[in-house]
N, CA, C, O and CB atoms as a CASP TS submission, in Angstrom:
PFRMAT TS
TARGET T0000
AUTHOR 0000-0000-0000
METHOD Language model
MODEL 1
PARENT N/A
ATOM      1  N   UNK     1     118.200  48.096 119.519  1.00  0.00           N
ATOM      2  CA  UNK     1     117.516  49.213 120.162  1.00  0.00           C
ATOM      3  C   UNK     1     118.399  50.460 120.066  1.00  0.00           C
ATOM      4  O   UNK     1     119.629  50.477 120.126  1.00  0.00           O
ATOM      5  CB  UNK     1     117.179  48.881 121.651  1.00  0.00           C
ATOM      6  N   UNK     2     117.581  51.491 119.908  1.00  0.00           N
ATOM      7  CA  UNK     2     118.956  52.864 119.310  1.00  0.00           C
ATOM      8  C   UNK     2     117.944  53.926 120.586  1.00  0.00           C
ATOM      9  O   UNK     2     116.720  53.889 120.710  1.00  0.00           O
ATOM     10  CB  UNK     2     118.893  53.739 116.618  1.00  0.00           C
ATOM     11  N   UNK     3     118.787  54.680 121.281  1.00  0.00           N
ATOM     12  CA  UNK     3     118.755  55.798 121.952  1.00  0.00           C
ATOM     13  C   UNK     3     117.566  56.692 121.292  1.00  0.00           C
ATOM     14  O   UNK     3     117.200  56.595 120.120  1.00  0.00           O
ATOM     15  CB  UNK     3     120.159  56.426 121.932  1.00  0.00           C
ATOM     16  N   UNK     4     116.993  57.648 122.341  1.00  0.00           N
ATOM     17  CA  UNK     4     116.393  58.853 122.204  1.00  0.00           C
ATOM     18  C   UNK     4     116.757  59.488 120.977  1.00  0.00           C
ATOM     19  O   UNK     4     116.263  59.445 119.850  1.00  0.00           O
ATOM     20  CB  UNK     4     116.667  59.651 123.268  1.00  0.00           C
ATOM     21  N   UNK     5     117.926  60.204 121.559  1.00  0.00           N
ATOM     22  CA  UNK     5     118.996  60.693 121.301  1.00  0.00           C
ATOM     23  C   UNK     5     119.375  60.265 119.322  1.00  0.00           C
ATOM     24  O   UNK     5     119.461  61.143 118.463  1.00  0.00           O
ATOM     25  CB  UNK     5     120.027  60.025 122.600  1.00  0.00           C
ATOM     26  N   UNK     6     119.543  58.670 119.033  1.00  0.00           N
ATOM     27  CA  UNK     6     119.729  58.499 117.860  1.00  0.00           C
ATOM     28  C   UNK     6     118.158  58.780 117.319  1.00  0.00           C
ATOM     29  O   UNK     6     117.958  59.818 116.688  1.00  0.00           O
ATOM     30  CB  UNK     6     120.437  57.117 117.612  1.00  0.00           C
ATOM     31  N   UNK     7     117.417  58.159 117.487  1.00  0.00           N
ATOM     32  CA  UNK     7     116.100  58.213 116.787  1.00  0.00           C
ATOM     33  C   UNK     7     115.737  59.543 116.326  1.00  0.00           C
ATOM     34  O   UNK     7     115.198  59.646 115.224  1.00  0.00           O
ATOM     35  CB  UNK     7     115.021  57.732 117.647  1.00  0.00           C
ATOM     36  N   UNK     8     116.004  60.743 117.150  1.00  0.00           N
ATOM     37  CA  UNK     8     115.827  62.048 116.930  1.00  0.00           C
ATOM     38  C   UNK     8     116.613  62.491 115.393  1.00  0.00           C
ATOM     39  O   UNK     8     116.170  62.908 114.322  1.00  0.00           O
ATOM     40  CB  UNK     8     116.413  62.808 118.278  1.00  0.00           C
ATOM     41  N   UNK     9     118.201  62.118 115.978  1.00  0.00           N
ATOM     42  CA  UNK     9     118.908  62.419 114.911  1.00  0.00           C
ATOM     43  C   UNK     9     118.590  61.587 113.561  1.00  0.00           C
ATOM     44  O   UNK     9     118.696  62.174 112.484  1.00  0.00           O
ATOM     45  CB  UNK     9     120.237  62.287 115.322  1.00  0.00           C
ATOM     46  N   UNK    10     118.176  60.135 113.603  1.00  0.00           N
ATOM     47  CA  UNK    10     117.660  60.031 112.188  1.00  0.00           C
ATOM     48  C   UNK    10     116.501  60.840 112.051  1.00  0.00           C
ATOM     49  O   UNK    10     116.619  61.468 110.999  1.00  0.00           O
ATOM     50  CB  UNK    10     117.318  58.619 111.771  1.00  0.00           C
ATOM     51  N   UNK    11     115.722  61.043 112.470  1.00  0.00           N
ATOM     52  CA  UNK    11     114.781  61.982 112.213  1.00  0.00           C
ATOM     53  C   UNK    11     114.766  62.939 111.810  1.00  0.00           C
ATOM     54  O   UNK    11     113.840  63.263 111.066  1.00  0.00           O
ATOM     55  CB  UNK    11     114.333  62.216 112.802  1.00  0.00           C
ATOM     56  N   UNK    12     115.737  63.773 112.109  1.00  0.00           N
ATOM     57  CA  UNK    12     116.368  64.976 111.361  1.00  0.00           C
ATOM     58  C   UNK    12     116.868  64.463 110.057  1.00  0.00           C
ATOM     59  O   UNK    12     116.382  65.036 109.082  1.00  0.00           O
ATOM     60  CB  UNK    12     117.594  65.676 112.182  1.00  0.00           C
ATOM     61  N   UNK    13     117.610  63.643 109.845  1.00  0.00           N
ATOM     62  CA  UNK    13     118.028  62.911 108.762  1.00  0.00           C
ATOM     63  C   UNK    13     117.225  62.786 107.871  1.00  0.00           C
ATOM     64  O   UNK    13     117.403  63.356 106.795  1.00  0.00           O
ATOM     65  CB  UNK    13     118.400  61.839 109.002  1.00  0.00           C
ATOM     66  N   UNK    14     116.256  62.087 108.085  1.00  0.00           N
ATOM     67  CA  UNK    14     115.175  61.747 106.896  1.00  0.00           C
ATOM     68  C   UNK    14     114.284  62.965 106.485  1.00  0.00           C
ATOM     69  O   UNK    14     114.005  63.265 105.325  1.00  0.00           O
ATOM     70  CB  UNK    14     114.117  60.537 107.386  1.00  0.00           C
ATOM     71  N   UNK    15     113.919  63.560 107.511  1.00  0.00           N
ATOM     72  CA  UNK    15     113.265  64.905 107.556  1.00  0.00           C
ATOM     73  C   UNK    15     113.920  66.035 106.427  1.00  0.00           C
ATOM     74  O   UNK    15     113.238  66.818 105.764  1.00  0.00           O
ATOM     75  CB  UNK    15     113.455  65.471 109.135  1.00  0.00           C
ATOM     76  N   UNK    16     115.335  65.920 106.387  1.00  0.00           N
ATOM     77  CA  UNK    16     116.072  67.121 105.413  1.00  0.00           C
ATOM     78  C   UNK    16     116.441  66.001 104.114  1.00  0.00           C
ATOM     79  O   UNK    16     117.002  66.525 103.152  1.00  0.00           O
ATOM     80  CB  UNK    16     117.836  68.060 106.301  1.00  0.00           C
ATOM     81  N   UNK    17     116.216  64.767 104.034  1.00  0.00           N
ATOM     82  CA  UNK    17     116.448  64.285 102.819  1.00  0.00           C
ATOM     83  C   UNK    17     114.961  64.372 101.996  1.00  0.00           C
ATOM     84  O   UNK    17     115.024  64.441 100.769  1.00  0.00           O
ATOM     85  CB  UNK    17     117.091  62.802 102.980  1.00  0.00           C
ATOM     86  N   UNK    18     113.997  64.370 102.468  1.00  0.00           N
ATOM     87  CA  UNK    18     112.638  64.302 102.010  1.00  0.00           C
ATOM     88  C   UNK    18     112.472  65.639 101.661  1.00  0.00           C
ATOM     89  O   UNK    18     112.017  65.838 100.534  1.00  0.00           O
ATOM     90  CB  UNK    18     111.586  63.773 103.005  1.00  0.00           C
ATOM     91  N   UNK    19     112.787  66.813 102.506  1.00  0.00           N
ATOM     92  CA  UNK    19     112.943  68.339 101.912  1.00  0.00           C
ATOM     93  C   UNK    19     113.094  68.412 100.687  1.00  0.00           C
ATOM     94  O   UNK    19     112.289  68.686  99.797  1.00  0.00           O
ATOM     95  CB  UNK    19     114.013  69.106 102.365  1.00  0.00           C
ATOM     96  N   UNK    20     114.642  68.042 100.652  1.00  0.00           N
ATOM     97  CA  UNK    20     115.454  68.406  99.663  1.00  0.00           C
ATOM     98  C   UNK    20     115.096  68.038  98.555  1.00  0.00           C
ATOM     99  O   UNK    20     115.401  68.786  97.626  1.00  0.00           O
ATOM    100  CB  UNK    20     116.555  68.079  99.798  1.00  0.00           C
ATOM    101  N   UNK    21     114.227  66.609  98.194  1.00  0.00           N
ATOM    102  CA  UNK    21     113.401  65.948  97.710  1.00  0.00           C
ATOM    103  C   UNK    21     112.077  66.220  96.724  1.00  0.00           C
ATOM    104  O   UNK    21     111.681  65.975  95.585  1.00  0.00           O
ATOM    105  CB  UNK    21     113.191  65.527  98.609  1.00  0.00           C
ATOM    106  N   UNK    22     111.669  66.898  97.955  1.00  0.00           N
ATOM    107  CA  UNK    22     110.543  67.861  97.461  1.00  0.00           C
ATOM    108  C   UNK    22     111.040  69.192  96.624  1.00  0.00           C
ATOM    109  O   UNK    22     110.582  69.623  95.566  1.00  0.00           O
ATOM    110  CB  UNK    22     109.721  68.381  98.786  1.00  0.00           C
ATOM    111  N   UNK    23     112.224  69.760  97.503  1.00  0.00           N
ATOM    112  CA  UNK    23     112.910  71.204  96.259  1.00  0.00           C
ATOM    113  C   UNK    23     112.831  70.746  94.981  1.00  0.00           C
ATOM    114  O   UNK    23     112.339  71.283  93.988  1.00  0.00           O
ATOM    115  CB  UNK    23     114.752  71.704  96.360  1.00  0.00           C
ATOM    116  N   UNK    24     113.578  69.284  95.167  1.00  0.00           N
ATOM    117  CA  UNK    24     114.010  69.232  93.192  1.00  0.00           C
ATOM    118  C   UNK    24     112.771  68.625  92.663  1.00  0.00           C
ATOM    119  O   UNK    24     112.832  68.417  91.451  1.00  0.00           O
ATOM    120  CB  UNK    24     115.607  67.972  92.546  1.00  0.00           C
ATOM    121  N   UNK    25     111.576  68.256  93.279  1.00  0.00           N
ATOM    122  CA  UNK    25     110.420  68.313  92.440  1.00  0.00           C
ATOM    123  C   UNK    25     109.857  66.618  92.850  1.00  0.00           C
ATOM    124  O   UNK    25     108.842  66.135  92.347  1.00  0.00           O
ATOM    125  CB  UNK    25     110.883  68.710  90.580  1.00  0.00           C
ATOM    126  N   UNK    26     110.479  66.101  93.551  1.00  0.00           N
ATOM    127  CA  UNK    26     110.666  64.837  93.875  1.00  0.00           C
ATOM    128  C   UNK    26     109.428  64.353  94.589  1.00  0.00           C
ATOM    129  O   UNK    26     108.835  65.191  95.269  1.00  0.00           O
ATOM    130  CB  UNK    26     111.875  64.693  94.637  1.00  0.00           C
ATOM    131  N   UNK    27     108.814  62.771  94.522  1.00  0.00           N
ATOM    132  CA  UNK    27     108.422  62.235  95.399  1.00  0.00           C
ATOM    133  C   UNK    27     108.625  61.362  96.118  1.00  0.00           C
ATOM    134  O   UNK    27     109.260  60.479  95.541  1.00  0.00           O
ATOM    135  CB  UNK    27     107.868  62.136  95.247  1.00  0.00           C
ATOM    136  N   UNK    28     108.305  61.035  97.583  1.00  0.00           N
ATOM    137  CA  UNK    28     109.232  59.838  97.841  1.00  0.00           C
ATOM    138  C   UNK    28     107.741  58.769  98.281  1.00  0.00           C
ATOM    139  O   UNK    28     106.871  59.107  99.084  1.00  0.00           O
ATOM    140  CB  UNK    28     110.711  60.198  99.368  1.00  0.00           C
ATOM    141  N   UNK    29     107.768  57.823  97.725  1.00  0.00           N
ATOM    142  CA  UNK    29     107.051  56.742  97.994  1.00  0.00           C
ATOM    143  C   UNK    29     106.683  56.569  99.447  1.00  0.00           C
ATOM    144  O   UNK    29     107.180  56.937 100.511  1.00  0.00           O
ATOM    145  CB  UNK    29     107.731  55.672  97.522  1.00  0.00           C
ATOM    146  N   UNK    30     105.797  55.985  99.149  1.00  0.00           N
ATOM    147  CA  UNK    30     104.890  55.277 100.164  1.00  0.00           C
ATOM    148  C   UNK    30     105.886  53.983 100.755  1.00  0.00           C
ATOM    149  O   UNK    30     106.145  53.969 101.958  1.00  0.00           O
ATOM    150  CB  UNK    30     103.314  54.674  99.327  1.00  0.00           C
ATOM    151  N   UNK    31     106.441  52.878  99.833  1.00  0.00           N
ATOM    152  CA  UNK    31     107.526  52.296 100.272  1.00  0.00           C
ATOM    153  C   UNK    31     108.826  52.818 100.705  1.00  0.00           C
ATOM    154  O   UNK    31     109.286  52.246 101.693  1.00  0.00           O
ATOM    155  CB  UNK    31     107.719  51.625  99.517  1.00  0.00           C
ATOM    156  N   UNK    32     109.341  53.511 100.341  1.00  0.00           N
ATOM    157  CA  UNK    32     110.644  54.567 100.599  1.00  0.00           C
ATOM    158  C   UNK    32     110.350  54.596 101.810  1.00  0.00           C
ATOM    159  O   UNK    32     110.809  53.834 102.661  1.00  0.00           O
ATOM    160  CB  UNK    32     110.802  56.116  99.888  1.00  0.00           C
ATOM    161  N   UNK    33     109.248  55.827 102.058  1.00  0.00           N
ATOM    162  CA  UNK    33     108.880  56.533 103.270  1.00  0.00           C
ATOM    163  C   UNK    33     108.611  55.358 104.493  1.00  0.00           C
ATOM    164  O   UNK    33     109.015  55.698 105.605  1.00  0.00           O
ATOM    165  CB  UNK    33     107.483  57.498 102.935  1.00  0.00           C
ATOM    166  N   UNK    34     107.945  53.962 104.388  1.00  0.00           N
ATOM    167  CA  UNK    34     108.079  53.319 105.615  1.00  0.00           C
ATOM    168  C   UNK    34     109.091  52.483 105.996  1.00  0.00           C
ATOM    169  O   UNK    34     109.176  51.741 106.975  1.00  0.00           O
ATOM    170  CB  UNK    34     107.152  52.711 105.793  1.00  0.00           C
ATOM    171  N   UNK    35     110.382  52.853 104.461  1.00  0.00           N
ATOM    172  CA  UNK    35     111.893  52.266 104.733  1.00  0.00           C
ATOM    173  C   UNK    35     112.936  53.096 105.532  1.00  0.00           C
ATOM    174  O   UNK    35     114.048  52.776 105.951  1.00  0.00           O
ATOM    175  CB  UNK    35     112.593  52.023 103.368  1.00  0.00           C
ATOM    176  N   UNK    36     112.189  54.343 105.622  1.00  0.00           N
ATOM    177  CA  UNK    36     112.981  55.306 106.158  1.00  0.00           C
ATOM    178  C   UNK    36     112.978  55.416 107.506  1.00  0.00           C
ATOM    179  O   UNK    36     113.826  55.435 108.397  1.00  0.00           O
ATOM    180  CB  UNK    36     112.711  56.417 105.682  1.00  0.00           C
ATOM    181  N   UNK    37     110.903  55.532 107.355  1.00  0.00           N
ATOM    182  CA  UNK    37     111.029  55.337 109.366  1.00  0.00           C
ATOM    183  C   UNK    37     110.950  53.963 110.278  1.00  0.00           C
ATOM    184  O   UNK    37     110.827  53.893 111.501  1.00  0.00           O
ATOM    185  CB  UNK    37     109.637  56.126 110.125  1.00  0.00           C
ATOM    186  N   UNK    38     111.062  52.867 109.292  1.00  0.00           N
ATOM    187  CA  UNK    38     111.974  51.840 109.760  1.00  0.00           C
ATOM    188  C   UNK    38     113.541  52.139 109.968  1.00  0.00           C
ATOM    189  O   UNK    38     114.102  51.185 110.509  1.00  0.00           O
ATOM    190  CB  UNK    38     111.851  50.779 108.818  1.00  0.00           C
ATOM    191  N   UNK    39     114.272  53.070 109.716  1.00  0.00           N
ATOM    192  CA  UNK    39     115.547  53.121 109.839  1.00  0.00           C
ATOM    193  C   UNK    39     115.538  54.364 111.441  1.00  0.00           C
ATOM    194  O   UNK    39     116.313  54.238 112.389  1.00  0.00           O
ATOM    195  CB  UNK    39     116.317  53.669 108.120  1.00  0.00           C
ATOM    196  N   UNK    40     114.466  55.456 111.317  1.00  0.00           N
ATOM    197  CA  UNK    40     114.599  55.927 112.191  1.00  0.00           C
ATOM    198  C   UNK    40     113.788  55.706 113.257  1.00  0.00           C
ATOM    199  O   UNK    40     113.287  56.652 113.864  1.00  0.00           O
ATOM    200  CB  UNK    40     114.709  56.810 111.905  1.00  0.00           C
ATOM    201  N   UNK    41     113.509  54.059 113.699  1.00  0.00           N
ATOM    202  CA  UNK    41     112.738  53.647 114.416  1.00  0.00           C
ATOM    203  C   UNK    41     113.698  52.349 115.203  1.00  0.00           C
ATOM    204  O   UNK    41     113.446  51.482 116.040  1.00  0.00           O
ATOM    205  CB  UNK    41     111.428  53.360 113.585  1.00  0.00           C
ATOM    206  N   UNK    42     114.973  52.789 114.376  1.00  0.00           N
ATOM    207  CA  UNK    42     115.845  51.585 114.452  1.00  0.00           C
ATOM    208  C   UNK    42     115.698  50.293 114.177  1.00  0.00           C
ATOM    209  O   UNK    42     116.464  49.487 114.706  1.00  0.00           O
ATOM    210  CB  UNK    42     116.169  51.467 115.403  1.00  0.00           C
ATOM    211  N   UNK    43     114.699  49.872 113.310  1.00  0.00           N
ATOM    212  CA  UNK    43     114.265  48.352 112.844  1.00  0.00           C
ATOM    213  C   UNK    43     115.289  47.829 111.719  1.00  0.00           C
ATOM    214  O   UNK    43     115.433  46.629 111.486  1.00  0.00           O
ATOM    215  CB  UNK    43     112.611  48.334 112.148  1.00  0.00           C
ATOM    216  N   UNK    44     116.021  48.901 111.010  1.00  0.00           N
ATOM    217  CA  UNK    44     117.107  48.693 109.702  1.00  0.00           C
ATOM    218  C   UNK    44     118.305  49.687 110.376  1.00  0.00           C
ATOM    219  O   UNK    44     118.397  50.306 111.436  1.00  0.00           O
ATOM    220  CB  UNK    44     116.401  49.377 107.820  1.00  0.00           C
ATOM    221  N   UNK    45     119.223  49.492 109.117  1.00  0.00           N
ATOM    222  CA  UNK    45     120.635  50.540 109.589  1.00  0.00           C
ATOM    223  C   UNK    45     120.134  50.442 108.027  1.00  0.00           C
ATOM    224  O   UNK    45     119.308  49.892 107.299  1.00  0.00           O
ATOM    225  CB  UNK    45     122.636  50.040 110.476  1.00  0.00           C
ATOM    226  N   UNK    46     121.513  51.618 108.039  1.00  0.00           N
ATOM    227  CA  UNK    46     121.131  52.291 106.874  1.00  0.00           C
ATOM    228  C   UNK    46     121.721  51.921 105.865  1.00  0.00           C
ATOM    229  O   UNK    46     121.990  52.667 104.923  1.00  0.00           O
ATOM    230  CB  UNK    46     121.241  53.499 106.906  1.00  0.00           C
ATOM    231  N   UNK    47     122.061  50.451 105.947  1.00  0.00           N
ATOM    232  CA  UNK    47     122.568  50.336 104.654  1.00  0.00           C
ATOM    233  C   UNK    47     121.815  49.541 104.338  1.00  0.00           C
ATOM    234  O   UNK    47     121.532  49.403 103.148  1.00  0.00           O
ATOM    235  CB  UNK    47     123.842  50.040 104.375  1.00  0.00           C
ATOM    236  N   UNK    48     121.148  48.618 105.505  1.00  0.00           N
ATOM    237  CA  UNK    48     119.527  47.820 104.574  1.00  0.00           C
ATOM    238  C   UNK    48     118.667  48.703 104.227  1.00  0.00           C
ATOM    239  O   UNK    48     117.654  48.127 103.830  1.00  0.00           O
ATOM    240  CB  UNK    48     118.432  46.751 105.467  1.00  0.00           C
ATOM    241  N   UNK    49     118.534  50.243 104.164  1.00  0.00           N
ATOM    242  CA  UNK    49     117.469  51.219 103.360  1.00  0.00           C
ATOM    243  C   UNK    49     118.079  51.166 102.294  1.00  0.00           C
ATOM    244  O   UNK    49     117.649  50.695 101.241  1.00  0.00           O
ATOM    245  CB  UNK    49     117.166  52.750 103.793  1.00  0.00           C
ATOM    246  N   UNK    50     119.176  51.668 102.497  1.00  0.00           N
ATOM    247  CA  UNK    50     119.303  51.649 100.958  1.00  0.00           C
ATOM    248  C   UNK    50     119.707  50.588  99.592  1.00  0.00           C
ATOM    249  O   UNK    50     120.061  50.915  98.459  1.00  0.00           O
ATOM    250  CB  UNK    50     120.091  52.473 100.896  1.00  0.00           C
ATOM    251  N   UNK    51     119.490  49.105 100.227  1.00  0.00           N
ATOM    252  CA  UNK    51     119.549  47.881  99.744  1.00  0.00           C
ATOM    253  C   UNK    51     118.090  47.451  99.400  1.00  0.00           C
ATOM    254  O   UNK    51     117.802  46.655  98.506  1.00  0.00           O
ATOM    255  CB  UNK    51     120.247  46.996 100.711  1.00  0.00           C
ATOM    256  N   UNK    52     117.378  47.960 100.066  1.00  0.00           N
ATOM    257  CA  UNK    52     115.811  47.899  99.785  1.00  0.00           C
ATOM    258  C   UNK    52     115.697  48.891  98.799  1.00  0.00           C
ATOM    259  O   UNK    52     115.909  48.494  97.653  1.00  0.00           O
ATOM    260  CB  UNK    52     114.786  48.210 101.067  1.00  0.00           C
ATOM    261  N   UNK    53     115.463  49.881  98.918  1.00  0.00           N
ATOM    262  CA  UNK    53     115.361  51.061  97.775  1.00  0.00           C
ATOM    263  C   UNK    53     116.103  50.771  96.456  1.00  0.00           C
ATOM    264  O   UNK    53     115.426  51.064  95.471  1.00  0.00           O
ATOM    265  CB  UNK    53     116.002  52.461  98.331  1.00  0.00           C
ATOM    266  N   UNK    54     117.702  50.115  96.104  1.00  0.00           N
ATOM    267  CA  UNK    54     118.297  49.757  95.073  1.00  0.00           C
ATOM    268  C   UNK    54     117.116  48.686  94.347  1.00  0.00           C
ATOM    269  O   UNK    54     116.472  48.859  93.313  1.00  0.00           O
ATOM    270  CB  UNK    54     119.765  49.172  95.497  1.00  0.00           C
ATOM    271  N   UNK    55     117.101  47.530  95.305  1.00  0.00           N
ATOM    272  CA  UNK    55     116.168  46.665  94.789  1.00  0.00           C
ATOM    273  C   UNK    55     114.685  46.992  94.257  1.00  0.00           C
ATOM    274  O   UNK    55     114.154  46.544  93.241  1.00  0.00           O
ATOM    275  CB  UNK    55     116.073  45.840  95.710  1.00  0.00           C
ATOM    276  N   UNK    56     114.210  47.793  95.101  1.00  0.00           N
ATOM    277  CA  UNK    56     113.300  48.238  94.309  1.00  0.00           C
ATOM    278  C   UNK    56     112.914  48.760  93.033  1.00  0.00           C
ATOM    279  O   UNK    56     111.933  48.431  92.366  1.00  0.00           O
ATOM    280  CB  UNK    56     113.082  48.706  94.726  1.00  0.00           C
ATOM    281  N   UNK    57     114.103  49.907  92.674  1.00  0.00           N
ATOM    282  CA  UNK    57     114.488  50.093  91.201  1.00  0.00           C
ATOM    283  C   UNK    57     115.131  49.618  90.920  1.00  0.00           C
ATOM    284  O   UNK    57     115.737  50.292  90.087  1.00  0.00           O
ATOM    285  CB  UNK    57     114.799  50.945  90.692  1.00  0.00           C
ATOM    286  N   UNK    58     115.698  48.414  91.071  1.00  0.00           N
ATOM    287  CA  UNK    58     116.589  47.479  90.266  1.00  0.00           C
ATOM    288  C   UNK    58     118.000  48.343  90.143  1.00  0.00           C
ATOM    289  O   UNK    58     118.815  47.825  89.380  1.00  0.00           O
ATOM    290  CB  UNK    58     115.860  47.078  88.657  1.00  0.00           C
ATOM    291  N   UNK    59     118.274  49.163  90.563  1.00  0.00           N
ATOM    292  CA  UNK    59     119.671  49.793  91.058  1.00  0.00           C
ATOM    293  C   UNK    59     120.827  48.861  91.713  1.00  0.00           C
ATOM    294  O   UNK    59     120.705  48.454  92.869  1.00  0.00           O
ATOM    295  CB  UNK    59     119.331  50.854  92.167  1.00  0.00           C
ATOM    296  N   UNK    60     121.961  48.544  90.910  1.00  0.00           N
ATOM    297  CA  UNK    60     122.659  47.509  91.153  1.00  0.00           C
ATOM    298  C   UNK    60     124.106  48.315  92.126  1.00  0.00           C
ATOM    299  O   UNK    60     125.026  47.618  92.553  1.00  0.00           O
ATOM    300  CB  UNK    60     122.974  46.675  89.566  1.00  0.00           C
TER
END
């Protein structure tokens, strides 16, 4: 269970990575996107997002 307080701040988190995302022309999936607010929902930490996401593109 993660605080107010954290949930907000991933939220901001994911919120300016998805931006930035969009600047360089980017999309972020439909899977991505419910790996993310599993992380800012506190259901993952963030290193199972981004162990899911590797696997997904086969990113070793």
């Amino acid at each position: 269970m993660i605080t107010d307080a954290e949930r907000a701040r991933r939220r901001e988190e994911v919120d300016a990575a998805r931006h930035s995302a969009g600047l360089k022309g980017l999309r972020v999936t439909e899977a991505t996107a419910a790996d993310q607010d599993a992380y800012v929902d506190g259901e993952i930490d963030l290193d199972e997002a981004g162990r899911r996401v590797r696997a997904r593109y086969g990113i070793v």
